[in-house]
VEXDREN-2710 file (C-alpha; in Angstrom, 1 decimal):
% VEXDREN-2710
k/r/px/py/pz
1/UNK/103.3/162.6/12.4
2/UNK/101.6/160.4/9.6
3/UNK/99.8/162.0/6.6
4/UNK/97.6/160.1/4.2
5/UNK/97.3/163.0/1.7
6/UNK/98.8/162.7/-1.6
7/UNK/100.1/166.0/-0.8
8/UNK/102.6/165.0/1.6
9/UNK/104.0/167.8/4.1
10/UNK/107.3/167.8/4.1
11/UNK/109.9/170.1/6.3
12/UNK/111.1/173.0/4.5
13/UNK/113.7/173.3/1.8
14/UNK/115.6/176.4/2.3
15/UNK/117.2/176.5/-1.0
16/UNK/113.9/176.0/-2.9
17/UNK/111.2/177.2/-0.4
18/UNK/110.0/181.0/-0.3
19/UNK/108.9/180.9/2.9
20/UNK/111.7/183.1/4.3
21/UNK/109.8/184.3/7.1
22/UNK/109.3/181.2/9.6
23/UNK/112.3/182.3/11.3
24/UNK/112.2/186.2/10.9
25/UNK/112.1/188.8/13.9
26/UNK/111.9/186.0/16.8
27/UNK/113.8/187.9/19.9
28/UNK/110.6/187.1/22.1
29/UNK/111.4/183.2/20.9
30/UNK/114.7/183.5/23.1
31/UNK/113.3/182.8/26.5
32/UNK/111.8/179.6/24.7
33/UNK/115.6/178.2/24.9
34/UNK/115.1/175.8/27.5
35/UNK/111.6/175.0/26.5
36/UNK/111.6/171.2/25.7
37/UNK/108.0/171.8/24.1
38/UNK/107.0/170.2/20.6
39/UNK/105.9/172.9/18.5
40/UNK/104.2/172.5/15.0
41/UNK/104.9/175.6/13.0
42/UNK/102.9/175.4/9.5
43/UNK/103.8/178.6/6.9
44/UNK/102.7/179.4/3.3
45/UNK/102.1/178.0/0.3
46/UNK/101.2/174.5/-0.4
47/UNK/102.2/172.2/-3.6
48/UNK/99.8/172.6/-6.7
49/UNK/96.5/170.6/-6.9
50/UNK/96.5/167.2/-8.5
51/UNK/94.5/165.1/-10.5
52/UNK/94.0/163.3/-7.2
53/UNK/93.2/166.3/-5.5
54/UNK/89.5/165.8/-6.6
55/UNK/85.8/164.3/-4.3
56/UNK/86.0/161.8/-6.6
57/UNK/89.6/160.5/-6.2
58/UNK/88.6/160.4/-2.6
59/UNK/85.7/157.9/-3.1
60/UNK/87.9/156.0/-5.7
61/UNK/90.6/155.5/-2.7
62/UNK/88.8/155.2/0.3
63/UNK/85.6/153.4/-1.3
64/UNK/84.0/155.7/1.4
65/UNK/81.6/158.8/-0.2
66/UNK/80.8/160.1/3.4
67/UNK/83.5/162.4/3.5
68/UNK/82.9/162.7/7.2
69/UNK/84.8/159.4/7.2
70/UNK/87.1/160.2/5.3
71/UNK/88.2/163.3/7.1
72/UNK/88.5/161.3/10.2
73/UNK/91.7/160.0/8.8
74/UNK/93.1/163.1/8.3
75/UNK/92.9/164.5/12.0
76/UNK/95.8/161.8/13.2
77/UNK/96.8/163.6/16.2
78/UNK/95.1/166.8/18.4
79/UNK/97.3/169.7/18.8
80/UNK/96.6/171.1/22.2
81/UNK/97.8/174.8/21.5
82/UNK/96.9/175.7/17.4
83/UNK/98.1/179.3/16.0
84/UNK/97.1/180.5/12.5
85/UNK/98.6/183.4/10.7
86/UNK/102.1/185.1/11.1
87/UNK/105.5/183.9/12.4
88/UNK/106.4/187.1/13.5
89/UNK/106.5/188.9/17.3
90/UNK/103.2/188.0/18.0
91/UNK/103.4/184.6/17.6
92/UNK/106.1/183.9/18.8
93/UNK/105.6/186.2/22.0
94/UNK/102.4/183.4/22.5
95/UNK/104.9/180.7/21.9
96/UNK/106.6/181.7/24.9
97/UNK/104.2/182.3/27.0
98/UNK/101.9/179.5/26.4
99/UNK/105.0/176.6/26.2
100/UNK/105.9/178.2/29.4
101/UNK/103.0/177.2/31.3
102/UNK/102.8/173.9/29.2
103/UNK/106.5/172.7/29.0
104/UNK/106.2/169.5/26.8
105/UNK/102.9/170.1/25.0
106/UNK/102.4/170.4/21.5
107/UNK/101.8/173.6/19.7
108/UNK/100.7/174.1/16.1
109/UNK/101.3/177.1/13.9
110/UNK/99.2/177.1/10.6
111/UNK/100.5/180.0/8.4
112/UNK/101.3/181.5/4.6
113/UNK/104.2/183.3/5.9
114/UNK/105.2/186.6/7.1
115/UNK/107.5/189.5/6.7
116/UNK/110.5/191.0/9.1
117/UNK/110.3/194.0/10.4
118/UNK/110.3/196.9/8.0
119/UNK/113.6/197.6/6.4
120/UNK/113.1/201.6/6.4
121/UNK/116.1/202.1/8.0
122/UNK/118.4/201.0/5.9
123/UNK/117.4/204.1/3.7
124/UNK/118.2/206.4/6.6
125/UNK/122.0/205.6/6.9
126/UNK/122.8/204.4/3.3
127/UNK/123.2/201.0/4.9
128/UNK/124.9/198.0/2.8
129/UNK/123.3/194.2/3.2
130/UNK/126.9/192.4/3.3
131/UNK/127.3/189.2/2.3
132/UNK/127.1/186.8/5.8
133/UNK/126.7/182.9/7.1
134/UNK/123.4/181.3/7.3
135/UNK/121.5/178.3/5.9
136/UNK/118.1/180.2/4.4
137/UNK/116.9/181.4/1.5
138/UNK/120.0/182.5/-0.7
139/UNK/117.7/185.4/-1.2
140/UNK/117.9/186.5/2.3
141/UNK/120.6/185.2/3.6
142/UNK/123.1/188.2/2.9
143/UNK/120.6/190.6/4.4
144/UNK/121.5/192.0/7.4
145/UNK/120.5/194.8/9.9
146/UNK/122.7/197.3/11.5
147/UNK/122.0/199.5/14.5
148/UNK/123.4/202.9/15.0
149/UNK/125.8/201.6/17.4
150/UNK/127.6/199.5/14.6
151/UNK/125.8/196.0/15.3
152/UNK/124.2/194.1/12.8
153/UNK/122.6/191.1/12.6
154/UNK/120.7/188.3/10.3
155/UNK/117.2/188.5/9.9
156/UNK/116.6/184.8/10.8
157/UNK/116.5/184.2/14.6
158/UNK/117.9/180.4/13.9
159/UNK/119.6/178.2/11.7
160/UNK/117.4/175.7/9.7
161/UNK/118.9/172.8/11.3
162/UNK/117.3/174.1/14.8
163/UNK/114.2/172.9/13.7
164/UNK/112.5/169.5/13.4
165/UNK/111.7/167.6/10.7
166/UNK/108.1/167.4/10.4
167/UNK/107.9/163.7/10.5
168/UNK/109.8/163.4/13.2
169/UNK/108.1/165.4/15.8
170/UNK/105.7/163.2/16.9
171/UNK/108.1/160.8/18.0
172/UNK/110.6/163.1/20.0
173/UNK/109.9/162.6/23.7
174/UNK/112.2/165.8/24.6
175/UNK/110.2/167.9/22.2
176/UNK/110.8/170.6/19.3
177/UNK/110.0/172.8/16.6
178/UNK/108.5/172.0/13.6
179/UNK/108.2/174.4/10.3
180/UNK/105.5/173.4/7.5
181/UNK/103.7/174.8/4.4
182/UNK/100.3/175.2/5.0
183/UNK/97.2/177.8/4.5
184/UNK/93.6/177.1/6.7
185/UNK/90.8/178.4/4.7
186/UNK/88.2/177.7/7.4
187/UNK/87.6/177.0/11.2
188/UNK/85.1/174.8/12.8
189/UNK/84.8/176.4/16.1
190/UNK/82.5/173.8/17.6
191/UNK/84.3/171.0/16.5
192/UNK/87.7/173.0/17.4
193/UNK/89.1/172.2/14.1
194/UNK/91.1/174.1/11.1
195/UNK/91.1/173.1/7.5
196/UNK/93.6/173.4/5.3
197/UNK/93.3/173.9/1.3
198/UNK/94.8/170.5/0.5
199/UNK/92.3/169.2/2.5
200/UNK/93.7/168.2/5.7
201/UNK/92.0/168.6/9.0
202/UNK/93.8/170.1/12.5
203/UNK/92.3/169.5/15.3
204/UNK/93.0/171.7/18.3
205/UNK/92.2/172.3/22.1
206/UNK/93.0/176.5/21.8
207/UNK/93.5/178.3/18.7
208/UNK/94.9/181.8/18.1
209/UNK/94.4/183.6/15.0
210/UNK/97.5/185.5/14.1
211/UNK/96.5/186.7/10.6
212/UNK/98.0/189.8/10.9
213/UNK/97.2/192.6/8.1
214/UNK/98.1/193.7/4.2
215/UNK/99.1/197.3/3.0
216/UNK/95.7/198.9/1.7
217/UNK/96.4/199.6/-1.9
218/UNK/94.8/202.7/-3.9
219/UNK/91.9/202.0/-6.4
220/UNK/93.8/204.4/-9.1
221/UNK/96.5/202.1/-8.9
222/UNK/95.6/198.8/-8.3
223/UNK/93.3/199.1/-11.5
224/UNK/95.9/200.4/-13.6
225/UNK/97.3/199.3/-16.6
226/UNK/100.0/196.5/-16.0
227/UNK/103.1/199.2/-17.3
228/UNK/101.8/201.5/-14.5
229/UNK/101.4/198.7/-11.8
230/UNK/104.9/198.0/-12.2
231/UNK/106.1/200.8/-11.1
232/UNK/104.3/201.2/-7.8
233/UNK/105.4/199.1/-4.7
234/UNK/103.3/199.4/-1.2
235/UNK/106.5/198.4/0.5
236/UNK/105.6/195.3/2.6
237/UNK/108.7/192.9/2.2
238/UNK/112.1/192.6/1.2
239/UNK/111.6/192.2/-2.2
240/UNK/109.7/195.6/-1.8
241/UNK/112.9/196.7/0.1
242/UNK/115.2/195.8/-2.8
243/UNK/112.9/197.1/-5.9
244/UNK/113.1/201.0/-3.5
245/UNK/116.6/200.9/-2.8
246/UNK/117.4/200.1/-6.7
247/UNK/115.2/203.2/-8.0
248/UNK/117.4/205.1/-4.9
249/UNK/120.3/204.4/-6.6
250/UNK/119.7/205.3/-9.7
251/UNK/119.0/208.6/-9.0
252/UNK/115.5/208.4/-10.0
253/UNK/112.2/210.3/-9.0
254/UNK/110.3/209.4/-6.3
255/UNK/106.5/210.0/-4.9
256/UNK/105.4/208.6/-1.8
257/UNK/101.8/208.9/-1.4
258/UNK/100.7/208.8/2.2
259/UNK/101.4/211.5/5.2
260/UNK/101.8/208.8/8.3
261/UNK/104.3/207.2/10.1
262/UNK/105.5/205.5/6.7
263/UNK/105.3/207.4/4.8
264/UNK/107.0/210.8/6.3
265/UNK/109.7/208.5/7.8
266/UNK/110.6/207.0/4.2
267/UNK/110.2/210.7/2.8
268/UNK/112.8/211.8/5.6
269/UNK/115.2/208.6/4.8
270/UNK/114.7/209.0/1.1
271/UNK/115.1/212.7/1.3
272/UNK/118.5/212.5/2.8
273/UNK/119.7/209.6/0.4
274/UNK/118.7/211.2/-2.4
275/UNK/121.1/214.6/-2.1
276/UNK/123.7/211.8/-2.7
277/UNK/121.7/210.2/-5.6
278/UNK/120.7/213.6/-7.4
279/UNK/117.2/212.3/-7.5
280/UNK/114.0/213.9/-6.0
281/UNK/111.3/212.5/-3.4
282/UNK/107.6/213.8/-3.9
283/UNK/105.2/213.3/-0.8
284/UNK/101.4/213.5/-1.2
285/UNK/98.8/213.3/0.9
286/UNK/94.9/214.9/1.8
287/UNK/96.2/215.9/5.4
288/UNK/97.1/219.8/6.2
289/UNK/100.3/218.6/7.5
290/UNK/102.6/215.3/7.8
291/UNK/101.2/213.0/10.9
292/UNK/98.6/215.1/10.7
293/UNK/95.9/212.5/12.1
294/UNK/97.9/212.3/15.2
295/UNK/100.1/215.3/15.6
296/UNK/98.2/218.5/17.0
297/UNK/98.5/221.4/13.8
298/UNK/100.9/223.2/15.5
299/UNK/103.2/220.1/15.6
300/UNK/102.4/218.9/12.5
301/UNK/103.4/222.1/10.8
302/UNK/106.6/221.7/12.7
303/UNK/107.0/218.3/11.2
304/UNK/106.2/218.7/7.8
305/UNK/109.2/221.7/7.4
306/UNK/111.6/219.1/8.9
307/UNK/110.4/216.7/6.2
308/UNK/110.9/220.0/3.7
309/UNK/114.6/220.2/5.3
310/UNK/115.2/216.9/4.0
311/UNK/114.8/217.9/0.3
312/UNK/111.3/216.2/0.3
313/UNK/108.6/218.1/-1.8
314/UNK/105.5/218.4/0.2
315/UNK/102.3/218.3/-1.7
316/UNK/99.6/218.4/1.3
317/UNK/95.5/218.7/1.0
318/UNK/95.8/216.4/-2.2
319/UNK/95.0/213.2/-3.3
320/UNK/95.7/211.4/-6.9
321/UNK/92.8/211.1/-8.7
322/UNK/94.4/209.5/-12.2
323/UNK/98.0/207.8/-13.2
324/UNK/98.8/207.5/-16.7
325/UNK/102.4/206.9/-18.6
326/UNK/104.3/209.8/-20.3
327/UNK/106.3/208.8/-23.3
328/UNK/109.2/208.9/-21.4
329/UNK/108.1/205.8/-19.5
330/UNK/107.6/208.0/-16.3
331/UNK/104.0/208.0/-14.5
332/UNK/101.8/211.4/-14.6
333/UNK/99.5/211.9/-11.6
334/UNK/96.7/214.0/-12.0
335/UNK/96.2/215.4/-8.4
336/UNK/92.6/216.4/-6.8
337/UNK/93.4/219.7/-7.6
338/UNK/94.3/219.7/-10.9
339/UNK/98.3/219.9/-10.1
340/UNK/100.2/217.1/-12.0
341/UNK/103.3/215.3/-11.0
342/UNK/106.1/213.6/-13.3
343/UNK/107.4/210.5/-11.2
344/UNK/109.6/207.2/-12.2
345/UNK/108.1/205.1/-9.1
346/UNK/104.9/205.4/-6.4
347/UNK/105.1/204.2/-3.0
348/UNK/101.5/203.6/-1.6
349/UNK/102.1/203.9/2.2
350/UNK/98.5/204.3/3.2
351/UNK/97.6/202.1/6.1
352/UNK/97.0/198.8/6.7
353/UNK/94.0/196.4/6.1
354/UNK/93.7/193.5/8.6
355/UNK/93.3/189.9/7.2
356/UNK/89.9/188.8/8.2
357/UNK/89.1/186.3/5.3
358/UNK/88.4/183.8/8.0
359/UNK/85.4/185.3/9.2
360/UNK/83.5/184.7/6.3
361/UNK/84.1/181.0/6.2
362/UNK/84.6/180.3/9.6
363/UNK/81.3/182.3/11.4
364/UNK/83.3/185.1/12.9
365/UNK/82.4/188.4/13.7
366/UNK/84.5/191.7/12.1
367/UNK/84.6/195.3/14.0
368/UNK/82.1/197.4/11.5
369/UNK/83.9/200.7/12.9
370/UNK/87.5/199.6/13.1
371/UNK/88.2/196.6/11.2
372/UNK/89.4/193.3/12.8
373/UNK/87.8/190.3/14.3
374/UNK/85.3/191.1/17.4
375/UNK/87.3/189.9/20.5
376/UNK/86.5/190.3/24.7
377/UNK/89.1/192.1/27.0
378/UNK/91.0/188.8/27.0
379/UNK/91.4/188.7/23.6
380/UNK/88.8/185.7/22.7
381/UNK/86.7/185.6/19.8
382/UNK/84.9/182.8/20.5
383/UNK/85.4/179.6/23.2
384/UNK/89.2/178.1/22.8
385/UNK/89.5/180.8/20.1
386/UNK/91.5/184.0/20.4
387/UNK/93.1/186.4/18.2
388/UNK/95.8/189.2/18.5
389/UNK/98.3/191.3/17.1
390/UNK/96.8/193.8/13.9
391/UNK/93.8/191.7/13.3
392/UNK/92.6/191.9/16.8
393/UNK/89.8/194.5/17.4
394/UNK/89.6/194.6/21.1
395/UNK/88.0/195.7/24.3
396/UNK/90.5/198.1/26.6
397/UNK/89.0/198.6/30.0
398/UNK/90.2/201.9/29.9
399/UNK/90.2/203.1/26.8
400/UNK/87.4/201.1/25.0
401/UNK/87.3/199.0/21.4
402/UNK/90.5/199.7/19.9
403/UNK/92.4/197.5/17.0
404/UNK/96.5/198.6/17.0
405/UNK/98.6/198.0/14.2
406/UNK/102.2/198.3/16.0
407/UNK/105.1/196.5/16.7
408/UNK/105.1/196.5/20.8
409/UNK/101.3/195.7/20.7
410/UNK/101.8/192.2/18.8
411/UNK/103.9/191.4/21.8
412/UNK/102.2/192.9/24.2
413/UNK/98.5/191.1/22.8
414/UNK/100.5/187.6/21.6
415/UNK/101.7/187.3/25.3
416/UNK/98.5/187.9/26.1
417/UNK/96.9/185.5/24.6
418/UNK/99.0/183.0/25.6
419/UNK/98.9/183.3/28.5
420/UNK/94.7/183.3/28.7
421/UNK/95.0/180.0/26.1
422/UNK/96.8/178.4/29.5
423/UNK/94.0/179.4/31.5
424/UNK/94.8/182.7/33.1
425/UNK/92.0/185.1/31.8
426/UNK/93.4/188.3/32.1
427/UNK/91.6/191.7/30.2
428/UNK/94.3/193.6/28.5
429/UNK/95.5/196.7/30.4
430/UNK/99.2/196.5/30.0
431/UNK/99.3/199.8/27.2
432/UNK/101.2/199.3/24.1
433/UNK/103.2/201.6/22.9
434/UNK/104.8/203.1/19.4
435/UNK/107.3/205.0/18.1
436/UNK/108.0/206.8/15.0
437/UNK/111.8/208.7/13.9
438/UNK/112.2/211.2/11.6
439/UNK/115.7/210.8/10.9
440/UNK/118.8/210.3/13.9
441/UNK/117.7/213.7/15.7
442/UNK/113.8/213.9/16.0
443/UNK/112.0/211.0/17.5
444/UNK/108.6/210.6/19.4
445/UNK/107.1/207.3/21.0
446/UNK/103.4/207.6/21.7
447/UNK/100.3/205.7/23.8
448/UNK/96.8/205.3/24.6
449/UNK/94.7/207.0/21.9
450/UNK/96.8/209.8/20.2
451/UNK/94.5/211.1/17.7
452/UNK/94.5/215.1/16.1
453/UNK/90.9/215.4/16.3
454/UNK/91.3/215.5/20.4
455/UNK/91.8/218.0/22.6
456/UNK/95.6/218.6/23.6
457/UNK/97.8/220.1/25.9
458/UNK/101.4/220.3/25.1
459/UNK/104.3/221.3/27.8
460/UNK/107.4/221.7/26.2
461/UNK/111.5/222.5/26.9
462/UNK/114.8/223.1/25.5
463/UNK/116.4/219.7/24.2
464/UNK/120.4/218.5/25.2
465/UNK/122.4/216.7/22.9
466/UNK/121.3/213.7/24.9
467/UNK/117.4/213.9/23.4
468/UNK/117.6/212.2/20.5
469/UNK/116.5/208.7/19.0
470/UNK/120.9/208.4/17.7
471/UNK/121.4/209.0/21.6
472/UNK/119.5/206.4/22.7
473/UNK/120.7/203.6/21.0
474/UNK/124.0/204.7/21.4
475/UNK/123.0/204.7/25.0
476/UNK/121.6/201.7/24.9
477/UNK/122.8/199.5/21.6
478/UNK/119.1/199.1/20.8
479/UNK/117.3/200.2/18.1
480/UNK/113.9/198.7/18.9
481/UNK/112.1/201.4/21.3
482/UNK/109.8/199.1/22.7
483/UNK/112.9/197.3/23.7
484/UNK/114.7/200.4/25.9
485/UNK/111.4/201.1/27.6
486/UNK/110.8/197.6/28.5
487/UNK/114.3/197.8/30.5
488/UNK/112.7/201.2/31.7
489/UNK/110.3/199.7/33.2
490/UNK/112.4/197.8/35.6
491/UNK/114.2/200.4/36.7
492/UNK/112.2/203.8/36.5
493/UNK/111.8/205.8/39.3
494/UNK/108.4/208.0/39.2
495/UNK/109.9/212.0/39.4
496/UNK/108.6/213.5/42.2
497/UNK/106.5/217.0/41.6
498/UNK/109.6/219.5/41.3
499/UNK/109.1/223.2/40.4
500/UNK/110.9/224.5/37.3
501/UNK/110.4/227.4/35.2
502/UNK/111.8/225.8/31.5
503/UNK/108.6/223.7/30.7
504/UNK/106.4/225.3/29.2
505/UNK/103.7/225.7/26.7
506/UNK/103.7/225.3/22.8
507/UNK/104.9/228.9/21.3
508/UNK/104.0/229.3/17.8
509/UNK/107.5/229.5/15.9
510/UNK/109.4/227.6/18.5
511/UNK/111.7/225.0/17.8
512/UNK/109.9/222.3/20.1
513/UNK/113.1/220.6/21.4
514/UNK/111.3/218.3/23.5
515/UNK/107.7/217.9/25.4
516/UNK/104.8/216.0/26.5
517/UNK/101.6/216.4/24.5
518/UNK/98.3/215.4/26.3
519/UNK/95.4/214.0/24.5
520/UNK/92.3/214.3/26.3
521/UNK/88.6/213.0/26.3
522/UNK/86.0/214.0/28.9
523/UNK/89.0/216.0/30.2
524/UNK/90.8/212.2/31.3
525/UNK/94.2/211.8/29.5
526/UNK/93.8/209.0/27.0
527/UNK/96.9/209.1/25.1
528/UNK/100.7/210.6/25.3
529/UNK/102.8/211.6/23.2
530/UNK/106.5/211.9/24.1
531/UNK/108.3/214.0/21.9
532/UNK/111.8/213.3/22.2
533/UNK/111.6/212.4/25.5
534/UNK/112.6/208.8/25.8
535/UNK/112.5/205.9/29.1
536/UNK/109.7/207.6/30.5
537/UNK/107.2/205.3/29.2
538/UNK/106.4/203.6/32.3
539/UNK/104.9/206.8/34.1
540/UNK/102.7/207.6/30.9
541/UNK/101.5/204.2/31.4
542/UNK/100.8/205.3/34.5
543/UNK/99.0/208.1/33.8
544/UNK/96.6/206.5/31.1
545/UNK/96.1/203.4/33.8
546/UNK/95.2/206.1/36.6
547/UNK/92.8/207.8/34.1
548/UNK/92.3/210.6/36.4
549/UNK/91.3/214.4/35.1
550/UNK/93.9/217.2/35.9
551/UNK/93.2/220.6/36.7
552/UNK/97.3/221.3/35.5
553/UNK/98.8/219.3/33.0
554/UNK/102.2/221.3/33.2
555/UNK/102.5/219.9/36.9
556/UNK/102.0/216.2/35.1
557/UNK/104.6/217.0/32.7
558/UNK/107.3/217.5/35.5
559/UNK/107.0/213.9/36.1
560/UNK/108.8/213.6/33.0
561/UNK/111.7/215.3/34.2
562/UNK/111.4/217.6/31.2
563/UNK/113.9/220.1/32.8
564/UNK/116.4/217.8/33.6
565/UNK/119.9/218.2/31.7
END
């Protein structure tokens, strides 16, 4: 594929190129195997401007001042199927989809770069990244993951050499994949056409944005001094990974500000390393309770004293309101209620903020309420234009305008969308779901709408040493949840309605071994939460898809098979 840009694109140099993640966290991209499908994969960052780089050096070497004209030349070949944004599970769960309806067309990906999946469990087991075979990034080319069964594996799904050189794509009758540097800056829906920064034009017949999100960061620290910035990471990538792990080590002090899912699983993983490390963890956030925006109070309470078991120190109903250095070098925060806290690092873990810097440029419309770009039940923003994944704010037919920031729901959306860029126009009804583990021995997986402000029903009962998140990947040698249900769902019978007397409801002081918590709305169950109860997830899907009102949840529960041993 011919360029005329003085910038030309090039394929990407592993040993000099940043762009880690074109190849991180593809396990969806294995069913593309077989696919003989040109792909065009551009990610981040693009050479520095020149002084050609300029209107003027355009009219200079075209003779041609209508740029119109001149951008013509740029567009040298349409790419039927366009995606902008991240390489990750999302994408490349479109990917497969759409190549598989169109084996042997082109499909573009226009992207900065991404991340791999969240290294937070490397904390929990005191996990070492050995030293292992690859062709990437020196950086991240030792890094490996390991599963509780043992397993580990590279975060790169393949070599460099799998891909094709950029100028060669064009020309390769049995297809392939190509990886680029490239960021679009604006969209030209009528026209179907991106633009990149360095000028060059894409056209496209369907486009899918795949921005993705950021981690929000805090006003009190972002606006700090540089000495203070320094020592605060929101914990996004694996340089993030590597700065934590270093503190860890040393045995220093650490807050984490934030009371999610995070944030009380790094305080739990943290907690435990550090009775090795001598250092302390801090955790601080404005809720009553950890997970306390999704966990009913009883629950939560429950949850916050397992964090406490950890050696965490739980600093609830607060919020940092300044950050200044001691002599020492350590930070000070000034809580909201006057408290202060002595700390050698800050982890921000509050949230994420979708990437919607498009919109502005490009004409679309962004969620007021929840953030995200405005899309229909099938995912489309506007004609051949469709977004998913965490920048997706989208209509549920059962549950209404939602946006979802979790792993199983960029699959779940990205295959989506492929499939309606091929033509199928399906709404979205298949429920995501998410999980969250507090350590090897208390794990919940969640869908629908699980929110604390809801009405609840919980039915709970005694757990075996089989109901735990270690079990079941032990079980299973699979440490993605979303993963173990999906094989669930082949195979799941529904339980029939069997009378037992262990379920039962929440007791105040109990040790809640295992259960089903109902969230309701208009007395219709919206959202599930499975507390380590795990391969059900195909009948709460059920449920939520049925969205019927019950007169006795505890009967519902059964169909969980709470009893069983």
């Amino acid at each position: 594929m011919s360029r005329t840009s003085t910038n030309k694109l090039k394929a990407p140099d592993f040993d000099n190129d940043i762009s880690f993640s074109t190849m991180l966290d593809l396990e969806t991209f294995i069913k593309m195997q077989t696919i003989l499908a040109p792909v065009y994969v551009l990610v981040r960052s693009w050479p520095r401007a020149t002084a050609k780089d300029t209107p003027k050096a355009v009219v200079e070497a075209t003779g041609e001042s209508m740029r119109s004209e001149t951008e013509q030349e740029k567009i040298k070949e349409k790419i039927p199927f366009s995606i902008i944004g991240d390489t990750g599970r999302m994408a490349y769960g479109a990917y497969a989809r759409a190549l598989g309806a169109y084996v042997a067309q082109k499909l573009g990906h226009l992207s900065r770069g991404a991340r791999p999946p969240l290294p937070k469990a490397q904390f929990a087991a005191d996990r070492r990244f050995p030293h292992g075979p690859g062709t990437a990034h020196p950086a991240y080319d030792r890094l490996r993951y390991s599963q509780e069964s043992g397993d580990a594996y590279g975060i790169y799904f393949e070599h460099s050499e799998y891909y094709t050189p950029a100028e060669e794509l064009s020309g390769r009758d049995n297809g392939g994949i190509s990886v680029l540097n490239g960021r679009v800056v604006k969209l030209d829906v009528h026209k179907k056409r991106a633009y990149l920064e360095d000028g060059q034009v894409v056209s496209y017949d369907k486009c899918l944005l795949a921005t993705g999100g950021k981690p929000k960061g805090l006003p009190v620290f972002t606006q700090a001094a540089e000495e203070v910035s320094q020592k605060v990471t929101l914990f996004r990538t694996i340089e993030d990974y590597q700065k934590l792990d270093a503190v860890v080590k040393e045995g220093k002090d650490v807050t984490i500000i934030g009371g999610g899912f995070l944030g009380s699983e790094l305080a739990c993983a943290l907690g435990h390393k550090m009775k090795l490390t001598k250092g302390t963890v801090t955790q601080i956030y404005p809720e009553f309770g950890n997970m306390g925006k999704i966990l009913p109070e009883y629950l939560s309470k429950w949850t916050t004293n397992k964090v406490k078991s950890e050696g965490v120190n739980i600093v609830s109903n607060s919020y940092v309101k300044s950050v200044n250095t001691q002599a020492d070098g350590k930070l000070n925060l000034t809580l909201s209620t006057g408290e202060e806290v002595s700390t050698d690092h800050v982890v921000v873990a509050v949230g994420l903020e979708p990437n919607t810097e498009l919109a502005t440029s490009s004409g679309l419309e962004v969620d007021d309420t929840h953030g995200g770009f405005r899309v229909n039940a099938e995912l489309e923003a506007r004609s051949n234009l469709w977004v998913a994944g965490d920048a997706a704010c989208f209509y549920d037919i059962k549950l209404g305008r939602r946006r979802v920031e979790h792993h199983d729901h960029a699959i779940v959306s990205g295959r989506l969308a492929g499939d309606n860029m091929t033509g199928a126009g399906k709404p979205y009804w298949h429920q995501s779901m998410f999980w969250s583990d507090l350590g090897p021995e208390v794990g919940y997986e969640a869908i629908g709408i699980v929110d604390s402000s809801l009405p609840t029903v919980g039915v709970f009962a005694k757990a075996t040493a089989k109901d735990t998140p270690k079990a079941v990947v032990e079980a299973t040698g699979e440490s993605m949840r979303s993963e173990t249900e999906q094989a669930a769902e082949v195979t799941a019978i529904v339980a029939p309605l069997l009378h037992a007397s262990e379920p039962h409801a929440p007791v105040s002081g109990e040790d809640y071994g295992k259960g089903v918590i109902f969230y309701l709305r208009d007395q219709t169950v919206v959202g599930i939460v499975l507390w380590n109860v795990f391969n059900r997830m195909p009948i709460a899907r059920r449920v939520i898809k049925e969205g019927k009102g019950y007169d006795d949840l505890s009967e519902v529960a059964k169909l969980f098979s709470l009893h069983s041993d």
